[in-house]
C-alpha positions as CSV (number, residue, x, y, z in Angstrom):
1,X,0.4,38.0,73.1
2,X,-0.7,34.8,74.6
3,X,1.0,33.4,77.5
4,X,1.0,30.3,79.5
5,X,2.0,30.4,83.5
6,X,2.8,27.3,85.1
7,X,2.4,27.7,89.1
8,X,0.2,30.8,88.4
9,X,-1.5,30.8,91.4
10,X,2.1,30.8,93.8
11,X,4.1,33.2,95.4
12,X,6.0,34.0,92.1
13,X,4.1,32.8,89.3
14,X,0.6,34.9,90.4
15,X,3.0,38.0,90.5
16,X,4.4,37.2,86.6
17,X,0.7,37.0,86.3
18,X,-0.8,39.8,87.5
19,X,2.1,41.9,85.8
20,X,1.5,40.2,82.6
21,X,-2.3,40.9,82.4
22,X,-2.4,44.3,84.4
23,X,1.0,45.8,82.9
24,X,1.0,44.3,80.0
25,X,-2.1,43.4,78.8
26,X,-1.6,39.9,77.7
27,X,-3.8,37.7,77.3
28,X,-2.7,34.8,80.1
29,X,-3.4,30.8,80.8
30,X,-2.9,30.1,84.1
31,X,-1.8,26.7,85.1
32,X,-1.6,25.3,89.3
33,X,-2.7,22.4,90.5
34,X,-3.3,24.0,94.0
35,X,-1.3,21.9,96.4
36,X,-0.8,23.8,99.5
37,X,1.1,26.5,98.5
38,X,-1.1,27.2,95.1
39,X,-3.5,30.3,96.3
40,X,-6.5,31.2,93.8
41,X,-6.9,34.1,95.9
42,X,-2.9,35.6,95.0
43,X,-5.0,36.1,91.7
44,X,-8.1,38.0,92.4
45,X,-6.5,41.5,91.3
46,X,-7.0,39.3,87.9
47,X,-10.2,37.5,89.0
48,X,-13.2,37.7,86.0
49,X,-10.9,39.9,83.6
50,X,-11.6,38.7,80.0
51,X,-7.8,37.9,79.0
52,X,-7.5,35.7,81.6
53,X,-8.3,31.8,82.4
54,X,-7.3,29.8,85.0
55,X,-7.1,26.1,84.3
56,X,-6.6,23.2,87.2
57,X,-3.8,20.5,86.3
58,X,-0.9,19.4,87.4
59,X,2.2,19.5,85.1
60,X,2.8,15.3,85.3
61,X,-0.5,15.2,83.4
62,X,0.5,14.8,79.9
63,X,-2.9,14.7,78.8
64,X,-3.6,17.7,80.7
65,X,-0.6,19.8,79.5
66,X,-1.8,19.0,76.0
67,X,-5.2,19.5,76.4
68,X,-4.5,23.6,78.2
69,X,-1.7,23.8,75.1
70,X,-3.5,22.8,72.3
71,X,-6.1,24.8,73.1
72,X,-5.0,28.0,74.4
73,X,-2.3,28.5,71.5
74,X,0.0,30.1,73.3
75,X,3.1,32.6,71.8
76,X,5.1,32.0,75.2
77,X,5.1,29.3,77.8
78,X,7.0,30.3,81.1
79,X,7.4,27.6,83.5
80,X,7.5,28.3,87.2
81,X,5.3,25.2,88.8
82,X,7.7,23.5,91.4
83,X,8.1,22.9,94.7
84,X,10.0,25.0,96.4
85,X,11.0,24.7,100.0
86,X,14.1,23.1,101.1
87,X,12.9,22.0,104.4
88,X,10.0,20.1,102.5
89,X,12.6,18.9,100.3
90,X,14.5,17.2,103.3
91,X,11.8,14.9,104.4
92,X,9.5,14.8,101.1
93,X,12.0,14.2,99.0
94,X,10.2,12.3,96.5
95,X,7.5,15.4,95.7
96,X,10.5,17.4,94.6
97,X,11.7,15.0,92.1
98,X,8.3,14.2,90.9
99,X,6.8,17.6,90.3
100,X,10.4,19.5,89.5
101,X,11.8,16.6,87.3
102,X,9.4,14.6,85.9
103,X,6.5,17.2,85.8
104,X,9.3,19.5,84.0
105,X,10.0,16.6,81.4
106,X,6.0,16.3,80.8
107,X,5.7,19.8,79.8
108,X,8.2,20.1,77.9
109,X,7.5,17.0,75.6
110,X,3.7,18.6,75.2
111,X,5.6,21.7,74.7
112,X,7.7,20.4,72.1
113,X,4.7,18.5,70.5
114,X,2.6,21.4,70.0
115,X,5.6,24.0,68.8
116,X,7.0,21.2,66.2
117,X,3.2,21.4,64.5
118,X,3.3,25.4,64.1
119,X,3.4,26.9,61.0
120,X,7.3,28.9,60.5
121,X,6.3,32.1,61.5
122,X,4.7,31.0,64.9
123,X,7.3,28.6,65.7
124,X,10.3,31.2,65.1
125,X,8.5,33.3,67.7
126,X,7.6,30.8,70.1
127,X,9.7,30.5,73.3
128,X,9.6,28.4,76.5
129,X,10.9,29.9,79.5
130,X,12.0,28.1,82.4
131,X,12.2,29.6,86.0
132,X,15.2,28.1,88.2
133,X,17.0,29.3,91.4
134,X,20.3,30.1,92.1
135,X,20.6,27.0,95.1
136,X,21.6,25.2,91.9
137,X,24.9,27.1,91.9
138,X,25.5,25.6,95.9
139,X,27.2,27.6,98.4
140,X,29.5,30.8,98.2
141,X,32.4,31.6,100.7
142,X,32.7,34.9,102.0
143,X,33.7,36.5,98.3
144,X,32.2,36.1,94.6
145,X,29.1,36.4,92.9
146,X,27.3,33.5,90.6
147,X,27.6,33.8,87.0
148,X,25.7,31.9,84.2
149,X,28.8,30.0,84.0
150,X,29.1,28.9,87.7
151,X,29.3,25.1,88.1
152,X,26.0,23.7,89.4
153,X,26.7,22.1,93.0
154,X,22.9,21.5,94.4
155,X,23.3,20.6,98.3
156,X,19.6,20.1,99.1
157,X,16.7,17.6,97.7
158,X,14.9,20.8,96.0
159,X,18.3,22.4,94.4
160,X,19.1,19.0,93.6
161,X,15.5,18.5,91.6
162,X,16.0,22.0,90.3
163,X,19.2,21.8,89.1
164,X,17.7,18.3,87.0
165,X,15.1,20.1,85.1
166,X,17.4,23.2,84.0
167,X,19.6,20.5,82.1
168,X,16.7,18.8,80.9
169,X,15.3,22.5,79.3
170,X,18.4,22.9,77.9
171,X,18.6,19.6,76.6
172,X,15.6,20.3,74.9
173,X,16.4,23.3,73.1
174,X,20.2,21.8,72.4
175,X,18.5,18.1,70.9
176,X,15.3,19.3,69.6
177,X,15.9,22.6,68.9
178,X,12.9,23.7,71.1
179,X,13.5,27.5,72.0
180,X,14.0,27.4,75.4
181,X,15.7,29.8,77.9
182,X,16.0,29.8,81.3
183,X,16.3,32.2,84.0
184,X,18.1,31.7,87.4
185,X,16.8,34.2,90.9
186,X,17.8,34.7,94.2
187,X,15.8,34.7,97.0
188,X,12.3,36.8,96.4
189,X,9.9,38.3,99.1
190,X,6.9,40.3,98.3
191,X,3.1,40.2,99.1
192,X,1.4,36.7,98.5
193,X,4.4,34.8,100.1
194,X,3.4,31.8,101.3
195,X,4.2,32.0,105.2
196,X,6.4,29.0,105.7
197,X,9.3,30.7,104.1
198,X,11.6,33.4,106.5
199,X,10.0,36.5,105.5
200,X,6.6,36.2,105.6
201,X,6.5,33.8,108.8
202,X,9.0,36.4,110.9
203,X,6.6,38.7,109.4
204,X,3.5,36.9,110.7
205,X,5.2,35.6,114.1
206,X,6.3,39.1,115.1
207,X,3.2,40.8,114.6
208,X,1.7,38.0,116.6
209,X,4.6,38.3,119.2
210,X,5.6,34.7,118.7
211,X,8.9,33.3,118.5
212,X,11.1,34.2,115.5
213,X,13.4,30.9,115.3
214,X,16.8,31.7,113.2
215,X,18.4,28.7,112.1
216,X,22.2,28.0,113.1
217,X,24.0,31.6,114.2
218,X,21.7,33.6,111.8
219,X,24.8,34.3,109.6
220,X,23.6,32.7,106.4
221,X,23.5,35.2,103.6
222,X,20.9,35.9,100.6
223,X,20.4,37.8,98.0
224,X,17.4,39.4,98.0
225,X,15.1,40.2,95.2
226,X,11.6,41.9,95.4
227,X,8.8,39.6,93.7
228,X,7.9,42.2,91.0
229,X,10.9,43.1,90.1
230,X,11.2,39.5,89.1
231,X,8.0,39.0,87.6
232,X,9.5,42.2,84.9
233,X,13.0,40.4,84.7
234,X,10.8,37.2,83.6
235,X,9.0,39.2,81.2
236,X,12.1,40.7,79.5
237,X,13.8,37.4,79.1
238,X,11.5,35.8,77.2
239,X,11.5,38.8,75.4
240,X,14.5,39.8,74.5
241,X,16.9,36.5,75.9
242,X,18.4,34.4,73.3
243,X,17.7,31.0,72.4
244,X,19.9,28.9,74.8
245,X,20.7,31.3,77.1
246,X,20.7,31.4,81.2
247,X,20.3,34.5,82.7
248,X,21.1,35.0,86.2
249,X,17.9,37.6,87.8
250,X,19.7,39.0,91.4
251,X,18.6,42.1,93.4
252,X,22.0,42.9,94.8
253,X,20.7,43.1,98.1
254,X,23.1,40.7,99.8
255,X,21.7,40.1,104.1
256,X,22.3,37.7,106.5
257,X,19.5,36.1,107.6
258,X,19.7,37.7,111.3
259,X,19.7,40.9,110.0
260,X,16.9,40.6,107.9
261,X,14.8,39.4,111.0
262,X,16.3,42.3,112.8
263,X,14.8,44.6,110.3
264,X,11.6,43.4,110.0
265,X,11.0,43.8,113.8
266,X,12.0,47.6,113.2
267,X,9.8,48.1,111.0
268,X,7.1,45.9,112.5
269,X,7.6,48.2,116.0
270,X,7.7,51.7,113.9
271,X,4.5,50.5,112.6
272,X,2.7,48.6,115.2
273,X,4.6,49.5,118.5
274,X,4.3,47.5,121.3
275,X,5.5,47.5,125.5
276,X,8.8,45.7,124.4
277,X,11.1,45.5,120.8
278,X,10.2,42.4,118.8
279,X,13.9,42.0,118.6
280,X,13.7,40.0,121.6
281,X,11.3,37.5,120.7
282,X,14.1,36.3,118.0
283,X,15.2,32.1,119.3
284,X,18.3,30.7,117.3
285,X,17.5,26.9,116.6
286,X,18.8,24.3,115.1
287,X,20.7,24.8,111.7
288,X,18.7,23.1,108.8
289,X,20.9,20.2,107.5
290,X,23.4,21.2,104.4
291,X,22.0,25.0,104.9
292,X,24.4,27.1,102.1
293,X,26.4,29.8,103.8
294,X,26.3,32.2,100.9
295,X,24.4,33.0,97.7
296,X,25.3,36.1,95.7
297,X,24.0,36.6,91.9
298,X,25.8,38.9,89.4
299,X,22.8,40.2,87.2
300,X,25.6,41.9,84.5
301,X,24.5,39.7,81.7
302,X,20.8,40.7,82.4
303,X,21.7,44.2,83.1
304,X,23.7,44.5,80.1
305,X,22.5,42.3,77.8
306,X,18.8,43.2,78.5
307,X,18.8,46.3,80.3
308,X,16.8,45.1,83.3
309,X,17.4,46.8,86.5
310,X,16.0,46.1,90.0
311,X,13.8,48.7,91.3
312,X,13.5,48.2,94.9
313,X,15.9,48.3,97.3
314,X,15.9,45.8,100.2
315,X,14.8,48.5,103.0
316,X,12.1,50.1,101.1
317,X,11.0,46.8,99.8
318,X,10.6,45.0,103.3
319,X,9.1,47.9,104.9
320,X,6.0,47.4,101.6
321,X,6.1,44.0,102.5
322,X,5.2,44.5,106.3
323,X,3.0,47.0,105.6
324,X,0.7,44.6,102.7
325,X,1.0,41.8,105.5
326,X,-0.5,44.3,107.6
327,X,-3.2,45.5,105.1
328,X,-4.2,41.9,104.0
329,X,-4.8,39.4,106.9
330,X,-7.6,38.3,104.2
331,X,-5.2,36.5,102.6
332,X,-2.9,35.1,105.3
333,X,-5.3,34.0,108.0
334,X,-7.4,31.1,105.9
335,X,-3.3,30.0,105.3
336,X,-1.7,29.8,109.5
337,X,-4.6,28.0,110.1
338,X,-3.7,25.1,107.1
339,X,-0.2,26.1,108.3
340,X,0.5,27.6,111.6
341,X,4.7,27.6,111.0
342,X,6.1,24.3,112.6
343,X,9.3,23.2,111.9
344,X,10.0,21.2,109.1
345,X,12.9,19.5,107.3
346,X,14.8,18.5,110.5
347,X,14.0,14.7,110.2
348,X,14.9,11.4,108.2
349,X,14.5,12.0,104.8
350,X,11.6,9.5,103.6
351,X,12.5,6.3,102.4
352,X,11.0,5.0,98.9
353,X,9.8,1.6,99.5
């Protein structure tokens, strides 16, 4: 099996990769243009293995994205490049649309291209898989779950530019027949997490004994799914999905964001005690503009459908998260010192000129 990864080298995509080639044993392309959440070093449990490659581009390229397609032959392309943070999205607007939307509508014309020149057999079993969040859904109240079927009401810049390129994949495989299928998560948190995002920088900030800043009340709620058991879910959909198809991938580990903070400083002091609970180092700031109150996915199509279950639950999940950030300050130091946690997304939006 011969797999393309777009965004191979983020938080998500180097886990679908390292699962793929170590689990799996496919043999794996791996796309990223690096910006500054791409890490090369999220993929040195893969590093000089002979099934896979690592190619620099980013998805805008057209001549790029032909060039790794062409060449590499792939059986499967799953598409995870983006960016992905909604703070960034409030004031960079314009990086969001370019890389989620138009770099989304470059692949998958080279995509397209190459799978209408395959012979019948290849091109039957070809698919495209492309990797969305639920913020395209918008926010829930206080009851319900997101279905497949769930009206897409983006409130943010990035849900906005995510919600564009899931109806320009299925546009795709609805026009041109292109075998597409695309997958919808919840929150993830894992090892290789980028620190700007609330895990890994409460993480980073309590072991540190820095301020933990909550935004708003802390009340928001997630759904939280652990990175590998999303990197399998991926795996299965292409898999076994059908043509067409959404499929929402949830953990069914519903927190508020308070609580998930609390948590991490209990594990954090069980670990690594200190004079006083890291508890009180937690500093409620400033709600992010438009912040979603709820989101809530109901998996039963995947569950069903595919037979995917998640693995981890949230409490023993977090507590192997603390413990890798603990284990591998190899990886996160070289990244606070490019990015040392400042607040972002609570200015003007940018204004194209």
């Amino acid at each position: 099996m011969r797999v393309i990864v777009t965004g191979g080298a983020g938080f998500i995509g180097s886990a679908l990769v390292r699962y793929l080639i170590l689990d799996r044993g496919y043999e794996v392309l791996t796309i990223d243009a690096l910006t500054y959440a791409g890490c090369e070093a999220s993929l040195k449990a893969v590093e000089g293995k002979a099934n896979h490659r690592f190619f620099k581009a980013n998805i805008c390229d057209r001549a790029a994205m032909d060039t790794a397609i062409v060449g590499f032959r792939p059986d499967r392309i799953m598409h995870l490049a983006a960016e992905s943070h909604v703070d960034r999205s409030i004031t960079s607007a314009a990086d969001f649309i370019q890389t989620n939307v138009v770099g989304t509508f470059t692949l998958l014309e080279a995509a397209h291209h190459y799978w209408s020149g395959l012979e019948t057999p290849a091109k039957e079993a070809f698919r495209f898989l492309h990797v969305s969040t639920d913020e395209v859904y918008g926010s829930l109240g206080d009851e319900g779950l997101f279905t497949e079927t769930t009206p897409y009401d983006p409130s943010s810049p990035y849900s906005a530019s995510k919600a564009a390129s899931d109806h320009l994949a299925k546009a795709w495989q609805r026009t041109y027949g292109l075998p597409v299928v695309v997958s919808n998560c919840s929150n993830n948190y894992g090892a290789y997490h980028f620190p700007e995002k609330l895990i890994p920088l409460s993480i980073l900030n309590a072991l540190e004994r820095r301020v933990l800043p909550v935004y708003g009340k802390g009340e928001n709620v997630r759904d939280w799914l652990f990175v590998d058991d999303h990197a399998r879910a991926l795996d299965i959909i292409i898999e076994k999905g059908r043509v067409g198809e959404t499929y929402n991938v949830g953990g069914r580990n519903e927190r508020r964001n308070i609580d998930v903070v609390r948590r991490i400083c209990t594990v954090l002091d069980q670990l690594v005690p200190g004079e006083t609970p890291r508890e009180n180092l937690i500093e409620f700031v400033t709600d992010r503009p438009g912040h979603d109150a709820r989101y809530a996915i109901d998996a039963t199509k995947l569950e069903n459908e595919l037979g995917w279950r998640a693995q981890e639950a949230f409490d023993t999940g977090i507590e192997k998260t603390v413990r890798w950030y603990l284990d591998n300050a190899w990886w996160w130091k070289p990244l606070r010192e490019r990015y040392d946690g400042e607040r972002l997304g609570l200015t003007a939006a940018k204004v194209l000129a």
